[in-house]
DRENRONU-214452 format. One record per residue: residue in one letter; x, y, z of N, C-alpha, C, CB in turn. Coordinates in Angstrom, 1 decimal, decimal comma. Glycine has a CB too. Layout:
<nodes>
@rest:a	nc1:X	nc2:Y	nc3:Z	cac1:X	cac2:Y	cac3:Z	cc1:X	cc2:Y	cc3:Z	cbc1:X	cbc2:Y	cbc3:Z .
...
</nodes>
This chain:
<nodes>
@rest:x	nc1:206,2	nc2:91,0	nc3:168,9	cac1:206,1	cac2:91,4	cac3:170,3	cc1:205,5	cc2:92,8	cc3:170,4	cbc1:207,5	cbc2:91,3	cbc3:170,9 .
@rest:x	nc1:204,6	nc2:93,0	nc3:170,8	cac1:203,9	cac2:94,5	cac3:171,4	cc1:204,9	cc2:95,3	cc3:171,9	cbc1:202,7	cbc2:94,4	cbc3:172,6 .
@rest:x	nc1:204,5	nc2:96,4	nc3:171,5	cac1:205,6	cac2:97,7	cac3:172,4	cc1:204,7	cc2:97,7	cc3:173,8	cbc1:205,6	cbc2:99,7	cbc3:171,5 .
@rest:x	nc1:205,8	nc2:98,3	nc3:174,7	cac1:205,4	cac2:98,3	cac3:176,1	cc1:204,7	cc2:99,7	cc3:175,7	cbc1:206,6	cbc2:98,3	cbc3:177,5 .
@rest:x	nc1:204,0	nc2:100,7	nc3:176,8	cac1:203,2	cac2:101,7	cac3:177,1	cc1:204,7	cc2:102,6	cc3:177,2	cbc1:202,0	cbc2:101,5	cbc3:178,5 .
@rest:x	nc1:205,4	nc2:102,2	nc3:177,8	cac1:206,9	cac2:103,3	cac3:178,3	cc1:207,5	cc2:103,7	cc3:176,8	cbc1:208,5	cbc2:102,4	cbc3:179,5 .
@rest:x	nc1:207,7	nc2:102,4	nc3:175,9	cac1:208,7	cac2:102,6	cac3:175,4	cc1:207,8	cc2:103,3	cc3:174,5	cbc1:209,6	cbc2:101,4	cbc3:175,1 .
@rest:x	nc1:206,6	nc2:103,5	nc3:174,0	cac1:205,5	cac2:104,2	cac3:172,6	cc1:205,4	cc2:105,9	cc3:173,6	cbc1:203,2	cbc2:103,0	cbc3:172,4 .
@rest:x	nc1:205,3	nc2:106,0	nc3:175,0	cac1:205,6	cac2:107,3	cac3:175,3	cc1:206,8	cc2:107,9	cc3:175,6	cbc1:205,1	cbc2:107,6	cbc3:176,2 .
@rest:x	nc1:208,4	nc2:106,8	nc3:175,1	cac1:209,0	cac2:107,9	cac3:175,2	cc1:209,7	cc2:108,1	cc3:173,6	cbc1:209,8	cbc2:107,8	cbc3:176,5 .
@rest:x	nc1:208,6	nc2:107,3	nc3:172,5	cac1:209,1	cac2:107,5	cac3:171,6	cc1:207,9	cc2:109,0	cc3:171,0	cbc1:209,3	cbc2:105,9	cbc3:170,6 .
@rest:x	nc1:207,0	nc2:108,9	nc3:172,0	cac1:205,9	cac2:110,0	cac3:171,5	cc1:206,4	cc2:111,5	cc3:172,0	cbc1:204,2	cbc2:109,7	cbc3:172,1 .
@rest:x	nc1:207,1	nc2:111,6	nc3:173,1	cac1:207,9	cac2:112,4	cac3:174,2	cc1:209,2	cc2:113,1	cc3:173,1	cbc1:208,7	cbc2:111,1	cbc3:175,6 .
@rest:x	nc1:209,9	nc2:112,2	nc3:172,3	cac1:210,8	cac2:112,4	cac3:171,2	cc1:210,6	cc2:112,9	cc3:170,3	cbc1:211,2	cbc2:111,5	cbc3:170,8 .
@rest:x	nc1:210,0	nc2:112,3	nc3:169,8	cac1:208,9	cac2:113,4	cac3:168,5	cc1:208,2	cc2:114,4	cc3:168,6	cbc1:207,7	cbc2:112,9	cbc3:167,9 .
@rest:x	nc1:207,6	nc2:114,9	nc3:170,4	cac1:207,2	cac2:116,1	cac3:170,5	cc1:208,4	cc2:117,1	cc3:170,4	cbc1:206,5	cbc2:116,2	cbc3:171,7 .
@rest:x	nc1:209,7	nc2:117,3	nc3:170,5	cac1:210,7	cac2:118,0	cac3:170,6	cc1:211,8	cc2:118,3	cc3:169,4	cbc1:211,0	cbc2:117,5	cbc3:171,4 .
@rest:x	nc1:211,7	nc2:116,7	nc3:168,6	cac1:212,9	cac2:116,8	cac3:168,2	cc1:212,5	cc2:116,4	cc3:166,1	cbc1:214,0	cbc2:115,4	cbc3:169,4 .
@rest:x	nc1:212,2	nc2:117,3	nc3:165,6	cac1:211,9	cac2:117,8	cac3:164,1	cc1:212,3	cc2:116,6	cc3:163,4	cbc1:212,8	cbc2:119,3	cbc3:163,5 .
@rest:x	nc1:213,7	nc2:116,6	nc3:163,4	cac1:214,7	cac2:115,2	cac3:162,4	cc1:214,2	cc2:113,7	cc3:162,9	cbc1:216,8	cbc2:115,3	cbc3:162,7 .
@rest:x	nc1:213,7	nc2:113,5	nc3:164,3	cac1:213,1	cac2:112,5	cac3:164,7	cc1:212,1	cc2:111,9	cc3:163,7	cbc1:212,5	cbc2:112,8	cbc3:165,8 .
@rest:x	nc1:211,0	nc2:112,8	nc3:163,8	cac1:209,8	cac2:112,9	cac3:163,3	cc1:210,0	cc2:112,3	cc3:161,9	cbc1:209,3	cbc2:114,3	cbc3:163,3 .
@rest:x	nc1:211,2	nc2:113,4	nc3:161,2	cac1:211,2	cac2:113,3	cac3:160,1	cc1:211,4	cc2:111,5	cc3:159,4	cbc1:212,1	cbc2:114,4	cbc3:159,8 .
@rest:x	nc1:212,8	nc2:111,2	nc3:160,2	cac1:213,3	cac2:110,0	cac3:160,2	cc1:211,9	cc2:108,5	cc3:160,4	cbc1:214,5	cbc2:110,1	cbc3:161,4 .
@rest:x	nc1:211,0	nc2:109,4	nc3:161,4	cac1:210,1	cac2:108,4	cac3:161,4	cc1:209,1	cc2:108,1	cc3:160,0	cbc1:209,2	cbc2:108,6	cbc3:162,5 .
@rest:x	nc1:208,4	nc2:109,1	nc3:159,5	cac1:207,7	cac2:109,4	cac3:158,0	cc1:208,8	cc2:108,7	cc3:157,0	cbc1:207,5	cbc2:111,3	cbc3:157,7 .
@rest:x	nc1:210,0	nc2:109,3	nc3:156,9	cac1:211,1	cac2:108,5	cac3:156,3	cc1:211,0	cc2:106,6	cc3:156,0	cbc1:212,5	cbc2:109,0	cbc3:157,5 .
@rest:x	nc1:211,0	nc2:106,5	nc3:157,0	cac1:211,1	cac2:104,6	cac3:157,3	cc1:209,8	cc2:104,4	cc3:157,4	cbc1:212,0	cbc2:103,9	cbc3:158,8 .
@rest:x	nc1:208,5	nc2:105,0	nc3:158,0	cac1:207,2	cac2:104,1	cac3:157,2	cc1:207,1	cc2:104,3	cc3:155,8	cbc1:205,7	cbc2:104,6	cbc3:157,7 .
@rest:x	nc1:207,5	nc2:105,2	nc3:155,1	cac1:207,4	cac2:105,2	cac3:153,7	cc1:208,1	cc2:103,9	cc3:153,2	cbc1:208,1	cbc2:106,5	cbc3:153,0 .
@rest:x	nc1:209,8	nc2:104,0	nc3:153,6	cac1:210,5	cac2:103,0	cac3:152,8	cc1:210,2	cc2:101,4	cc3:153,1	cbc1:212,0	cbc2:103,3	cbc3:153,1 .
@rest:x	nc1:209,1	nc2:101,4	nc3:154,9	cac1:208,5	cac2:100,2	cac3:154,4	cc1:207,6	cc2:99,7	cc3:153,6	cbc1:208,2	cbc2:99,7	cbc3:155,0 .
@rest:x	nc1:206,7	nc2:100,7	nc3:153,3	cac1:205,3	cac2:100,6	cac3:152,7	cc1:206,5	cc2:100,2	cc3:151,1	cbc1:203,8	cbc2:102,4	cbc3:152,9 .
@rest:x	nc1:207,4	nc2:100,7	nc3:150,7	cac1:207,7	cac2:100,7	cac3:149,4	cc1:208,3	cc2:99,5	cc3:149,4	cbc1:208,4	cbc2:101,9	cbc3:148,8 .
@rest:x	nc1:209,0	nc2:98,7	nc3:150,4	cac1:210,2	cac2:97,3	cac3:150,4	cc1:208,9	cc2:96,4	cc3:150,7	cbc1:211,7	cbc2:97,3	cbc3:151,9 .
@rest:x	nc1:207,6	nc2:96,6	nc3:151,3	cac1:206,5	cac2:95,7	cac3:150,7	cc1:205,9	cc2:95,1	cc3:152,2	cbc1:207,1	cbc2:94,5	cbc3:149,5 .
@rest:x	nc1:206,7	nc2:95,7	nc3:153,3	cac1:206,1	cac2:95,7	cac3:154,7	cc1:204,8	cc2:96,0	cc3:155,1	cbc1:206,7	cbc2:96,6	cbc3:155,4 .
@rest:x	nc1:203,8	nc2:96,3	nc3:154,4	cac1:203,3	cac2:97,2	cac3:154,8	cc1:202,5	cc2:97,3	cc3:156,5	cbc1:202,5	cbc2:97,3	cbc3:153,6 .
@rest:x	nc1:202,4	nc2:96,2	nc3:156,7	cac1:202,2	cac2:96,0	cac3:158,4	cc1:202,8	cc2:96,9	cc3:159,6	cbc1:202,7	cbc2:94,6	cbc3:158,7 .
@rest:x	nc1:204,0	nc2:97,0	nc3:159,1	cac1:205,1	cac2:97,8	cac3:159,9	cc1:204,9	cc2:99,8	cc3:159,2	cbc1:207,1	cbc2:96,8	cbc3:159,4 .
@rest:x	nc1:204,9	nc2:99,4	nc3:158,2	cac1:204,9	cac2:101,1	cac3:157,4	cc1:203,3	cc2:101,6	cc3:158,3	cbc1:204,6	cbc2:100,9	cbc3:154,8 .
@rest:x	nc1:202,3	nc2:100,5	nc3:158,3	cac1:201,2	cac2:101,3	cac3:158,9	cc1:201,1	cc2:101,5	cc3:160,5	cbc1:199,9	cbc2:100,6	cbc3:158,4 .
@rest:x	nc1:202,3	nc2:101,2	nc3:160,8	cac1:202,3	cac2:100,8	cac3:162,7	cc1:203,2	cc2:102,3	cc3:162,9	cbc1:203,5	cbc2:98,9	cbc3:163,5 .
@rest:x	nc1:204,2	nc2:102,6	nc3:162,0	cac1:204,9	cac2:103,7	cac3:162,0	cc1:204,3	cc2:105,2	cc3:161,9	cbc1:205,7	cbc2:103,5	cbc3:161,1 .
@rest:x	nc1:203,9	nc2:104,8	nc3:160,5	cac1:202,9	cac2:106,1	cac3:160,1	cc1:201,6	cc2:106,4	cc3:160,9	cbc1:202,5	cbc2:105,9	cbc3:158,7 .
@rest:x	nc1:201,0	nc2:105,3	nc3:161,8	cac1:200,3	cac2:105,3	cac3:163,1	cc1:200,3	cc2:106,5	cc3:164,5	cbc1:200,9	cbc2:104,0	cbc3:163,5 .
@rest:x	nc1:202,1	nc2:105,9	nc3:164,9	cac1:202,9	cac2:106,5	cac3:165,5	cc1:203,0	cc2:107,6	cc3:165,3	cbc1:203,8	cbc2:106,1	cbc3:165,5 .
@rest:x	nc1:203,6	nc2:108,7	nc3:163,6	cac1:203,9	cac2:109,5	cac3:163,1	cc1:203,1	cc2:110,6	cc3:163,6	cbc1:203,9	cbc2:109,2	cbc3:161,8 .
@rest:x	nc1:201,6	nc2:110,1	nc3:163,0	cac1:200,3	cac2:110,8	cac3:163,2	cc1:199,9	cc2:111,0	cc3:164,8	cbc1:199,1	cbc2:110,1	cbc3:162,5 .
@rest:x	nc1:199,8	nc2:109,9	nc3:165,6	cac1:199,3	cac2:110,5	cac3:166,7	cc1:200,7	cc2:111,7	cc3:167,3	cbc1:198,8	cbc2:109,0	cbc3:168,0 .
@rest:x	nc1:202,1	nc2:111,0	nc3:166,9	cac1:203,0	cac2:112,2	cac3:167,6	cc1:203,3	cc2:113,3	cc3:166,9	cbc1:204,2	cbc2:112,0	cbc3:167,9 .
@rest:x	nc1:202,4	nc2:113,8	nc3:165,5	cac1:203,0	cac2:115,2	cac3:165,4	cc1:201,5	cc2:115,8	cc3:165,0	cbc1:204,4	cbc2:115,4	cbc3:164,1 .
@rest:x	nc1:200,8	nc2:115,5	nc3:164,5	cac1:199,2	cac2:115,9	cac3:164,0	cc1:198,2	cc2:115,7	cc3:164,5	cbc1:198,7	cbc2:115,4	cbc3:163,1 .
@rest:x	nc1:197,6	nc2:114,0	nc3:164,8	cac1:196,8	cac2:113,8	cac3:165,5	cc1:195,8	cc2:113,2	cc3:164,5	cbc1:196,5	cbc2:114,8	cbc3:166,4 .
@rest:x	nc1:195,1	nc2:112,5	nc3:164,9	cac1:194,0	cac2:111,7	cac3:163,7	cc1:192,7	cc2:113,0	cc3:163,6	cbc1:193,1	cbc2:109,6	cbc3:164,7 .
@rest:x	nc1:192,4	nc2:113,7	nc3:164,4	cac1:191,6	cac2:114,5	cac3:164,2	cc1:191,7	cc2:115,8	cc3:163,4	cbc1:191,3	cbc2:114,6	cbc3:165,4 .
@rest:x	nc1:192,8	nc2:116,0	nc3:163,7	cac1:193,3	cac2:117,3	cac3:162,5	cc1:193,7	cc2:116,8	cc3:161,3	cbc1:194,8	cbc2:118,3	cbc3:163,1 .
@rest:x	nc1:194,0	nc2:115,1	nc3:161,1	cac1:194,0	cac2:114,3	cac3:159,7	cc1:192,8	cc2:114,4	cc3:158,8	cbc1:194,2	cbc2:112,9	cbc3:160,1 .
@rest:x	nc1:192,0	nc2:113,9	nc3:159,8	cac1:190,5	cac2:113,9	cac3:159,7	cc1:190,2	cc2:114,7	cc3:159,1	cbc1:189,8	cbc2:114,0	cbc3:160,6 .
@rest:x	nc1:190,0	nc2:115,6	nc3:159,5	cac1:189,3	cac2:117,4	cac3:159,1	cc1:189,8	cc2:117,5	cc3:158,1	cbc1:189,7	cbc2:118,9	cbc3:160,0 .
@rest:x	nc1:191,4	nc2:117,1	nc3:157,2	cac1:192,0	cac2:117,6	cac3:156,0	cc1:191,1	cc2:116,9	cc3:154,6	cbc1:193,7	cbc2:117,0	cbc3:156,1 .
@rest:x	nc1:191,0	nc2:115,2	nc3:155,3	cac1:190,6	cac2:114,5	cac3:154,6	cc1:189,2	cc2:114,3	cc3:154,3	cbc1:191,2	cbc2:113,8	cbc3:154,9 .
@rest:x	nc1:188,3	nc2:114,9	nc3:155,1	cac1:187,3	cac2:115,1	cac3:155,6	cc1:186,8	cc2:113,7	cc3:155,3	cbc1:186,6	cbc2:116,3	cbc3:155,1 .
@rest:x	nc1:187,1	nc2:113,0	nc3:156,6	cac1:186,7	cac2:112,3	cac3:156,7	cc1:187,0	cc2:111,5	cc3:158,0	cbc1:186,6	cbc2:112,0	cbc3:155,8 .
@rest:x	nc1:186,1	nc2:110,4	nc3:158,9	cac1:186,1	cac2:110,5	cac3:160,7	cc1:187,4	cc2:109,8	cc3:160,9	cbc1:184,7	cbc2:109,5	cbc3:161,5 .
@rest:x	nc1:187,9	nc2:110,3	nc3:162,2	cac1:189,3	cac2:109,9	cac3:162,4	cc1:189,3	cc2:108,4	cc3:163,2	cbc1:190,2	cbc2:111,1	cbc3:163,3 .
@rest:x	nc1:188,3	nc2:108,0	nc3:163,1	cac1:188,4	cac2:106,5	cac3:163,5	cc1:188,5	cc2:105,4	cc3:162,2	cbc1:187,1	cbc2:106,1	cbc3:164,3 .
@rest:x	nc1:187,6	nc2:105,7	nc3:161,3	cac1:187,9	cac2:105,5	cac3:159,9	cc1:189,5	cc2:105,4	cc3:159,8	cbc1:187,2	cbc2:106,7	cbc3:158,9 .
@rest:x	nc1:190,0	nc2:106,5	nc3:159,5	cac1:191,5	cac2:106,3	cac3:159,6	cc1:192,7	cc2:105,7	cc3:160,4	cbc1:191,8	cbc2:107,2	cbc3:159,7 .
@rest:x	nc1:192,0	nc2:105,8	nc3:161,8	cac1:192,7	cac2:104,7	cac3:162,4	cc1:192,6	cc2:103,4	cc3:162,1	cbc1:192,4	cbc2:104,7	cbc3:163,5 .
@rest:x	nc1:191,3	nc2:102,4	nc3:161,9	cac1:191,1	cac2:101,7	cac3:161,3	cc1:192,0	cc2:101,2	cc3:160,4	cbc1:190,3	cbc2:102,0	cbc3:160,9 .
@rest:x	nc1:192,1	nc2:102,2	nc3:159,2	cac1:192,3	cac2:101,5	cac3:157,8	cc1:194,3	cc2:101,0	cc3:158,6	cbc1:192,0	cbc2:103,2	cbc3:155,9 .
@rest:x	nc1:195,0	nc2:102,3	nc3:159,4	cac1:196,2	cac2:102,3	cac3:159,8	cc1:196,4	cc2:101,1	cc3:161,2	cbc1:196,6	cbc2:103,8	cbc3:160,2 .
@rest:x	nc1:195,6	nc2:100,5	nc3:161,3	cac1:195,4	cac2:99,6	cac3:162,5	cc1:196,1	cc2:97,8	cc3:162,0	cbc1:193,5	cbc2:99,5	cbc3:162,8 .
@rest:x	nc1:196,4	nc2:97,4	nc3:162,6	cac1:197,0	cac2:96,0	cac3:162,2	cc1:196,1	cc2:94,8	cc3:161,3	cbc1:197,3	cbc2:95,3	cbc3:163,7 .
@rest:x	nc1:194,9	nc2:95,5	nc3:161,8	cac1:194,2	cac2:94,5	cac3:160,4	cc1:193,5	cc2:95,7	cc3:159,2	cbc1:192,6	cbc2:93,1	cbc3:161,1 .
@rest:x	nc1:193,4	nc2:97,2	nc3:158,9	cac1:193,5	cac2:97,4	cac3:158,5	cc1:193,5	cc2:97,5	cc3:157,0	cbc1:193,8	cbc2:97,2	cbc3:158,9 .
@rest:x	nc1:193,0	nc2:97,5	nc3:156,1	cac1:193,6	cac2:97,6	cac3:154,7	cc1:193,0	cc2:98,6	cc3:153,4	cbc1:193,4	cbc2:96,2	cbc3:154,2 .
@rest:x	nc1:194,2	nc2:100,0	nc3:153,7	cac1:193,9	cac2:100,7	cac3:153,2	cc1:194,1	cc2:101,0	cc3:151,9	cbc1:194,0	cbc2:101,3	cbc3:153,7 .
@rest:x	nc1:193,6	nc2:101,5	nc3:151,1	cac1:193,9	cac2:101,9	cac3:149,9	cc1:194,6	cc2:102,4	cc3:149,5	cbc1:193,5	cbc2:102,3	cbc3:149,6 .
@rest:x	nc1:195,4	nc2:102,5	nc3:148,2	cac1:196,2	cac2:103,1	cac3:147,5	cc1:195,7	cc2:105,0	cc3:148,0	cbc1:195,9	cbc2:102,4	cbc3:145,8 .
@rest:x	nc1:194,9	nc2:105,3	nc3:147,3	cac1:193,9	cac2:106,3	cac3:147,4	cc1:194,1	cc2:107,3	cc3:148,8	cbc1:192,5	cbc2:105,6	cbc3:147,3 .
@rest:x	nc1:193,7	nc2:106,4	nc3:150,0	cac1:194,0	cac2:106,9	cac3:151,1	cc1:195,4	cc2:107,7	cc3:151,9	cbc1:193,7	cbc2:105,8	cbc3:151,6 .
@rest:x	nc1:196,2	nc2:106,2	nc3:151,4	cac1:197,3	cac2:106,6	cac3:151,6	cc1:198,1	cc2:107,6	cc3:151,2	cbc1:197,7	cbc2:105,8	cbc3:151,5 .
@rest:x	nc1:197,8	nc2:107,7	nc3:149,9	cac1:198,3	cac2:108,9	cac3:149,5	cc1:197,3	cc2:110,2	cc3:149,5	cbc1:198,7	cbc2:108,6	cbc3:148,1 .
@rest:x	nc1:196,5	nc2:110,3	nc3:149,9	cac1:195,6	cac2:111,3	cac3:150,8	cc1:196,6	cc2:111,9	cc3:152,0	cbc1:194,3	cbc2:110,4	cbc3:151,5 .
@rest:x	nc1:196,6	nc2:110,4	nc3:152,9	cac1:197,6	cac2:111,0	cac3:153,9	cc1:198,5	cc2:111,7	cc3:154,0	cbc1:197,9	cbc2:110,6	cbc3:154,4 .
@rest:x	nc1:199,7	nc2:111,2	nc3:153,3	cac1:200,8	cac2:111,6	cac3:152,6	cc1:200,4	cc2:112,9	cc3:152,2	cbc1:201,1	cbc2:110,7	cbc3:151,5 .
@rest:x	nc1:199,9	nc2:113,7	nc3:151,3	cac1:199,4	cac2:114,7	cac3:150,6	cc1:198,7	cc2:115,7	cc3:151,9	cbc1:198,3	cbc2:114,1	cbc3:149,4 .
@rest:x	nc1:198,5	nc2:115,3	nc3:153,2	cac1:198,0	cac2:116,1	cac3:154,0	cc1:199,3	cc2:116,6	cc3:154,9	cbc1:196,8	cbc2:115,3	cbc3:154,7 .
@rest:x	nc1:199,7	nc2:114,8	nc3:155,2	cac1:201,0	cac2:115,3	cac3:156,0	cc1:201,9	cc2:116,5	cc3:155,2	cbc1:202,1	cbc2:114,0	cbc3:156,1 .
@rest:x	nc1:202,4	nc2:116,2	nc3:154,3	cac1:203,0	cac2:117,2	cac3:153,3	cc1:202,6	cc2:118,9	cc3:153,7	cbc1:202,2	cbc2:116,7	cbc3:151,7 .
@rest:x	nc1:201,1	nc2:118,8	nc3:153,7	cac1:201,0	cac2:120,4	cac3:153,8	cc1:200,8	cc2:120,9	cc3:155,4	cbc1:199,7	cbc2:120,9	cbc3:152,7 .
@rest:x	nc1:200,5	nc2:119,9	nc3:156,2	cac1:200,2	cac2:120,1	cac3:157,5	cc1:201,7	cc2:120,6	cc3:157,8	cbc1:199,6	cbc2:118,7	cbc3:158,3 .
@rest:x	nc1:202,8	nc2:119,5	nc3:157,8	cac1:204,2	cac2:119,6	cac3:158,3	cc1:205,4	cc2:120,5	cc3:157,6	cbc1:204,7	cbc2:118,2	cbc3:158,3 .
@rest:x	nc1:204,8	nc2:121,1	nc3:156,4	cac1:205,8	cac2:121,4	cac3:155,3	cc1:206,4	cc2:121,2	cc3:154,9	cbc1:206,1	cbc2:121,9	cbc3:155,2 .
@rest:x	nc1:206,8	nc2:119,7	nc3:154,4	cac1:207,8	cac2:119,0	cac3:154,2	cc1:207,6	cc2:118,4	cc3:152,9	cbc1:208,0	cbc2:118,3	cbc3:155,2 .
@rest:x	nc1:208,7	nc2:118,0	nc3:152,3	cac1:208,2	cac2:117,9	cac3:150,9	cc1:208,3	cc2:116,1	cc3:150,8	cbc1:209,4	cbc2:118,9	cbc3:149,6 .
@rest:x	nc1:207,8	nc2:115,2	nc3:150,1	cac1:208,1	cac2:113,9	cac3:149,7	cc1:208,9	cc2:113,6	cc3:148,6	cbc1:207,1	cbc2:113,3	cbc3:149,7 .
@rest:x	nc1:209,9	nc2:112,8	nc3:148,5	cac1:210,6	cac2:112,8	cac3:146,8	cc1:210,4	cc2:111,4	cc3:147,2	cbc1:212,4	cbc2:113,5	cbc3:146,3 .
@rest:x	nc1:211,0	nc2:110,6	nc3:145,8	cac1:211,1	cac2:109,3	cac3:145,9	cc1:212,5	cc2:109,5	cc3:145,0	cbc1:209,8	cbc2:108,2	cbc3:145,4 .
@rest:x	nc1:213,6	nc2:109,0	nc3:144,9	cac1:214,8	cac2:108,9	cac3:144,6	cc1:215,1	cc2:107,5	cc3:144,0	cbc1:215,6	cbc2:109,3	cbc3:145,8 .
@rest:x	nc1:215,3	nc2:107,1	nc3:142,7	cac1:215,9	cac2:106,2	cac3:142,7	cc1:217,2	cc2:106,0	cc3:142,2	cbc1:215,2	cbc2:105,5	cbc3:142,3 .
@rest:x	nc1:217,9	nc2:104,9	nc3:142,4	cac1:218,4	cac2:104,6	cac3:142,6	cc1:219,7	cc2:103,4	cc3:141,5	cbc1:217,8	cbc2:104,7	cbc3:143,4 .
</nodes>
């Protein structure tokens, strides 16, 4: 089922304000992309980007066009190993936040 327009602005509204939001969002597209979702991990990490960075300041890191990137994060999609962890590696230094993987 599609998200309505209300409910994607007031989860974008949320994330402009509130740090642990954000975080919790990057948090859960990771752990889907790793539990093997990856449809959902790229709809999140979608979300992530337009509410804390923006595809264009992605862009510029990765040098490369921020439609390209939407693309690859789009429902059909299919990005690379490579990419993704590009992104990851940008977010990282854009947001200052570190990534672990913990097992378990």
């Amino acid at each position: 089922m599609p998200l309505t327009k209300d409910f994607k602005a007031t989860v974008m509204a949320r994330a402009h304000k509130d740090k642990e939001f954000c975080n919790a969002m990057l948090k859960e597209a990771i752990n889907e992309f790793l539990t093997g979702d990856v449809d959902l991990g790229k709809a999140i990490l979608r979300d992530y980007i337009n509410a804390t960075i923006s595809f264009e300041i992605l862009s510029s890191m990765m040098d490369k066009n921020p439609k390209s990137i939407m693309r690859m994060l789009s429902p059909k999609g299919n990005p690379t190993s490579k990419s993704l962890f590009e992104i990851f590696h940008a977010i990282q230094k854009l947001k200052k936040v570190k990534i672990r993987i913990s097992l378990k």
